[in-house]
C-alpha positions, 0 to 999 in steps of 0.5 A: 153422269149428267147430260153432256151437251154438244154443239149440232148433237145430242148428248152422249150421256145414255140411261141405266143399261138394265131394264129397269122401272121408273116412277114418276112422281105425278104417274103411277104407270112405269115406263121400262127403260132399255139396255145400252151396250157400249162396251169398247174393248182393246183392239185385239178383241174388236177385230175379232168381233169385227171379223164375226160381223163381216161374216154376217153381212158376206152371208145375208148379202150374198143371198141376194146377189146370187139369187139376183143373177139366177132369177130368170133360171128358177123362174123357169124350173118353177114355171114362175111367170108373173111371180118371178118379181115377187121371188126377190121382193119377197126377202125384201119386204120382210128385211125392210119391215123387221128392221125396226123391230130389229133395233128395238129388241136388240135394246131390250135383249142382247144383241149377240142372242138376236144376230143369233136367233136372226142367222137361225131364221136365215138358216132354215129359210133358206133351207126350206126355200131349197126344197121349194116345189113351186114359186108359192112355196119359195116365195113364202119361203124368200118372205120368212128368209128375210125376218132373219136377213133383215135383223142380222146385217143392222145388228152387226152395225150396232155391234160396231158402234157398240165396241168401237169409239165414234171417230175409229168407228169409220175405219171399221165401218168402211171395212165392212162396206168393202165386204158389201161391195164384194158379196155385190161384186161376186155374188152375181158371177157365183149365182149365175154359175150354180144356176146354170149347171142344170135346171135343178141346180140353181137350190145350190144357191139356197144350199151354200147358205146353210154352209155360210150360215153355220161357219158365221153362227160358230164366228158369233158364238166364239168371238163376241164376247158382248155384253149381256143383259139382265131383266124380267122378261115379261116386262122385256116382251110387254115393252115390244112394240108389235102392233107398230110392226105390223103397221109398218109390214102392212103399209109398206106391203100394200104400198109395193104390192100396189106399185108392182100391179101398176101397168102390169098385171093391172092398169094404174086406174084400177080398183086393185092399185088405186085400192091398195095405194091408198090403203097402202098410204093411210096405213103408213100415216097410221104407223107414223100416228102411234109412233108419235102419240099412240104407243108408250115405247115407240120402235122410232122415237119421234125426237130423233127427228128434232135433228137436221143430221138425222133428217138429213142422214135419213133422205140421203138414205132412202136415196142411196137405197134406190139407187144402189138396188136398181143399180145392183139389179137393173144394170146387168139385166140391161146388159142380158136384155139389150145386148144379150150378154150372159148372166155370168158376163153381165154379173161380172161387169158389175165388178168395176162399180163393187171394186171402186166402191170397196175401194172408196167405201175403205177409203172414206172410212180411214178419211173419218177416220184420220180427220174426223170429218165426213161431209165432204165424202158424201156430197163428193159421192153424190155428185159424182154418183149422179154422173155416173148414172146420169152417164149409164142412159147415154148408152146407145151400144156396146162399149167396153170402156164406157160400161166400164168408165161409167161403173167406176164412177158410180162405184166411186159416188156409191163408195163414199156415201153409204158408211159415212152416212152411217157414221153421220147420222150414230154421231147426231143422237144420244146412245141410248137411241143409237140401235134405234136409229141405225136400225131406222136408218137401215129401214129407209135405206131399204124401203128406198130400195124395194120402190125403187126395184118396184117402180123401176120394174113399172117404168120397165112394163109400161114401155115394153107394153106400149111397144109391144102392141102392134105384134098382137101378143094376148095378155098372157104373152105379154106378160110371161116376155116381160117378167121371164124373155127366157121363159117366152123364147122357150115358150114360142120358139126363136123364129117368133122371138126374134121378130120382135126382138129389135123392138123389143131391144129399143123398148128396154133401151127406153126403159132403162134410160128412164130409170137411170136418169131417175136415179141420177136425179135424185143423187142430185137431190140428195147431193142438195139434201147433204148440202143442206142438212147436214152440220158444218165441217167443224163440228163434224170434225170435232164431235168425230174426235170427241172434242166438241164443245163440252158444258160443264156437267152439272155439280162437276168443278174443273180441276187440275189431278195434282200428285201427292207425290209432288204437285207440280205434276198432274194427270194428263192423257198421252193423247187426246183420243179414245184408247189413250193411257194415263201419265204425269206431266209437269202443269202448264195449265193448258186445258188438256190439263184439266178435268171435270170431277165431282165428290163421292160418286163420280165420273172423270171427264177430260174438260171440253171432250166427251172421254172419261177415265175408264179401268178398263174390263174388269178382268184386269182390274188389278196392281199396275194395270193402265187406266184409259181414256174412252168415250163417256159412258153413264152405263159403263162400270170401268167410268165410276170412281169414287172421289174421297176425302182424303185424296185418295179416288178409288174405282166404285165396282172393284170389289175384293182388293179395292183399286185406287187412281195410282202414280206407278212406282211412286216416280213423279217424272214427265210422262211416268204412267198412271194406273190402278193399285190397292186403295190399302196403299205401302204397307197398308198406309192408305192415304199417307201412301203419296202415290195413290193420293191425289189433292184435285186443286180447281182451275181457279182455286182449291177444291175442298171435298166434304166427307 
């Protein structure tokens, strides 16, 4: 079907979805086109795909809440010390890297095979990372773990957006953000529990996700039935983008690798940071070069960016990245740190912000959901966020209520930003670029996040160090208190320790006031980026409905689907909303009367929306089964008809007993149903039979077809 053009948005309307080859007619290269997925399904299949997709996310998120709430413990079986930091950033490096290459490939391979192959990779990560015998060993291990953890959560996003209409799309994507909140609520309290049963027994850990793991591979394997995809596979891997992979592995490795050297293991005017910073710096650019001039299939498509929602979704993002790492990791180490709570006591005081955010992250969902809207969620969320942070470093002691107070406020900022971003941003590009950006959007989401933990753990260092110099500590002593205090009270006995410890309280105190003021500065920045670049609530509000303003395709008239039976009723949608079924009014000639059509070939699209008239799955392509309403899809089957001369309009890929538009029972009445029946019509009549014939009479005049 031809482009549907809306306002503030790219059109709907994606390519073929098998991979095919198309020549130009001034080049003799081909270019490989990719597979689009969408495949809405009734509501009884998508919570049972959306409960496979939680389990996803419940599985890769609760790696790494729990492994955050028991690294001191491992750091000390492993005899860690200075490679403690890079046990948790490891995972991440590799997540945050593999998300491109995530999107891409779900394009070109289904993404039921790669959730697959990704919770495979996670598995025997995981695995291996139990039988770790030192922190080399589990940090290798942590780098492969998080190839696959990476992929699974970003495929299951797509997934969403796959099976589920645009404006439903924010009920269930705020669910799954309250299955985040939760794996980040009880993970911390489960971790530190399995790691503090005995030195050994923090590779439990590592352990329960082999369990997680199986129990999500059987929800993948039996509940989504997604559609597949066909084509060479040569030319699937030749269309792989891996030298950008790399580039972007490489850049964002020497860039974090640089930033957690700064002021500790090395000073900021050193060979090594300043080396690796700049390398780290002009590999970065080089990725963003072939992305736009050097690589025929690029992992992230430069026109995206002609957006300001995109731009916007994607700096809002790296935001919420950072703040919601160092907040999951930072808080409760303040609260171990400074007032010396435990690591289940200080994991639990993270529930006040995970359970508002579960709380909010649902709420914001059925808001998009209700009314389409969601600009008001995110700049709500930012400001309030950048309270609660902004609050957080004005915390001079132990107080119950102002901990608690404090979290409920971040939770709620954190709630309303992360899901609707989402579905901002799947609402700004076209489908055939929406693995694409979700997967980008997930990538900026966690490079946020890993320089955030970096620079953090460098404000961190910088202010321990300057106040640790009077006591004389050598380097080596220094180091091993900053990156394990457990490790150097084991170390240098309780009566050394506590000498310093006053200081040492004051230091972090320092520190972490730095941070959190970071944070609630740049939610501010960010509350100003939403402000700025994201569109006005009217269109929001109507491209989230699929009413946006709609031009006529090209080659498509505007028409009224008169009946045969009696043309003074037409077909109109019970409601206008994706899932609607088909009936007959009596004309009005209001526009929600009306439809774009076309001869021969065609898609039916209700005027001024972006829904179509759909079969439904193929499964049910016979007698008296409904027709729906669903969003346009130039790649969907269910949306081909072919409009024929003589009024009958048949569905193009039904094969066998051809099924045509039919009114149901022959009964020309307010609101009788419109569905499928044989295109032979009574008694094999074929168009005579008045209930499958439909004269398609045009908004100002008669529509005649040619044969």
């Amino acid at each position: 079907m031809p482009e549907i053009k809306l306002v503030d948005a790219a059109a709907t309307a994606p390519k073929e979805a098998s991979l095919i080859e198309i020549t130009s007619s001034d080049e003799e290269s081909t270019t490989p086109m990719f597979n689009e997925q969408t495949n809405y399904v009734p509501t009884r299949v998508i919570i049972t795909i959306f409960l496979a997709c939680a389990s996803v996310d419940l599985l890769a998120l609760m790696d790494q809440t729990t492994l955050a709430a028991a690294l001191t413990i491992v750091s000390r079986d492993l005899n860690a010390s200075s490679e403690s930091s890079w046990i948790a950033g490891a995972y991440f490096l590799t997540s945050t890297s593999f998300q491109l290459l995530y999107g891409r490939l779900s394009d070109v391979w289904s993404r039921k095979v790669l959730l697959v192959i990704g919770i495979g990779i996670f598995f025997f990560g995981s695995l291996a990372s139990s039988l770790a015998q030192n922190s080399l060993q589990l940090i290798v291990f942590r780098a492969f773990t998080g190839v696959g953890g990476g992929g699974i959560m970003t495929v299951a996003q797509m997934i969403v957006s796959d099976i589920v209409p645009l404006r439903e799309r924010g009920k269930y994507q705020g669910i799954l953000g309250s299955v985040v909140a939760i794996a980040h609520g009880i993970g911390p309290v489960i971790g530190g529990a399995l790691a503090s049963q005995s030195s050994d027994s923090w590779r439990w850990i590592f352990r329960l996700n082999l369990f997680l793991s199986g129990l999500t591979t059987a929800c993948v394997y039996f509940f989504m039935p997604l559609r597949k995809v066909e084509g060479d596979w040569r030319k699937k891997v030749a269309a792989i983008d891996f030298f950008g992979a790399t580039l972007a592995l490489a850049g964002s490795a020497l860039l974090v690798l640089a930033l957690t050297w700064a002021g500790g293991e090395h000073s900021w005017g050193s060979s090594h940071v300043i080396g690796s910073l700049i390398v780290g710096i002009v590999v970065s650019v080089s990725f963003v070069l072939w992305q736009w001039k050097g690589t025929r299939i690029p992992l992230v498509p430069m026109e995206i960016f002609n957006f300001r929602l995109v731009n916007g979704a994607m700096l809002t993002m790296f935001v919420n990245g950072w703040g919601f790492l160092v907040q999951i990791y930072f808080v409760p180490s303040f609260y171990q740190l400074v007032y010396g709570y435990s690591a289940v006591k200080a994991g639990s005081l993270l529930l006040p912000i995970t359970l508002t955010q579960t709380l909010f992250s649902t709420l914001s969902g059925l808001y998009i959901h209700r009314f389409g809207r969601y600009r008001e969620c995110l700049l709500l969320g930012w400001a309030v966020w950048a309270v609660g942070m902004g609050l957080f470093s004005t915390l001079e002691g132990p107080s119950l209520g102002k901990q608690i107070g404090f979290a409920l406020l971040s939770g709620f900022g954190l709630g309303n930003t992360l899901q609707p971003s989402l579905i901002a941003v799947q609402a700004g590009v076209s489908r055939k670029h929406m693995a694409v950006v979700t997967s980008f959007r997930n990538f900026v989401r966690n490079l946020g996040g890993t320089l955030g933990l970096a620079i953090s753990g460098t404000i961190i260092n910088n202010a321990l160090r300057t106040s640790l110099m009077p006591h004389g500590l050598s380097k080596a002593a220094t180091q091993l208190l900053i990156n394990s205090p457990d490790l150097f009270r084991h170390d240098y006995g309780d009566e050394r320790t506590n000498k310093i410890l006053v200081e040492l309280a004051s230091a972090y105190t320092k520190g972490f006031r730095i941070i959190f003021i970071v944070s609630a500065i740049l939610n501010a920045l960010a509350f100003v980026a939403a402000w700025m670049l994201f569109t006005t609530l009217t269109t929001l509000a109507l491209v989230g409905t699929g009413l946006a303003q709609v031009a006529v395709p090209e080659g498509y008239r505007k028409v009224y689907m008169t009946s045969k039976q009696d043309t003074k009723f037409v077909i109109v949608p019970k409601t206008r909303t994706a899932g609607a079924t088909l009936v007959v009014q009596t004309i009005t000639n209001k526009p929600e009367q009306q439809w774009y059509i076309k001869a021969n070939q065609t898609q039916i699209q209700l005027a001024d929306t972006t829904l179509c008239m759909d079969a439904g799955p193929q499964s049910g392509w016979k007698d008296m089964a409904n027709i729906y309403l669903r969003e346009c899809s130039a790649t969907e089957v269910a949306q081909k008809w072919n409009a024929m001369a003589d009024g009958r309009i048949a569905l193009e890929a039904s094969t066998g007993t051809k099924q045509c538009i039919d009114l149901q029972y022959l009964r020309a009445t307010q609101n009788n149903p419109v569905g499928l029946y044989n295109c032979a019509g009574l008694a094999n009549s074929g168009a005579a039979d008045k209930g499958i014939n439909w004269p398609l009479q045009n908004v100002t005049a008669a529509v005649v077809f040619s044969a």
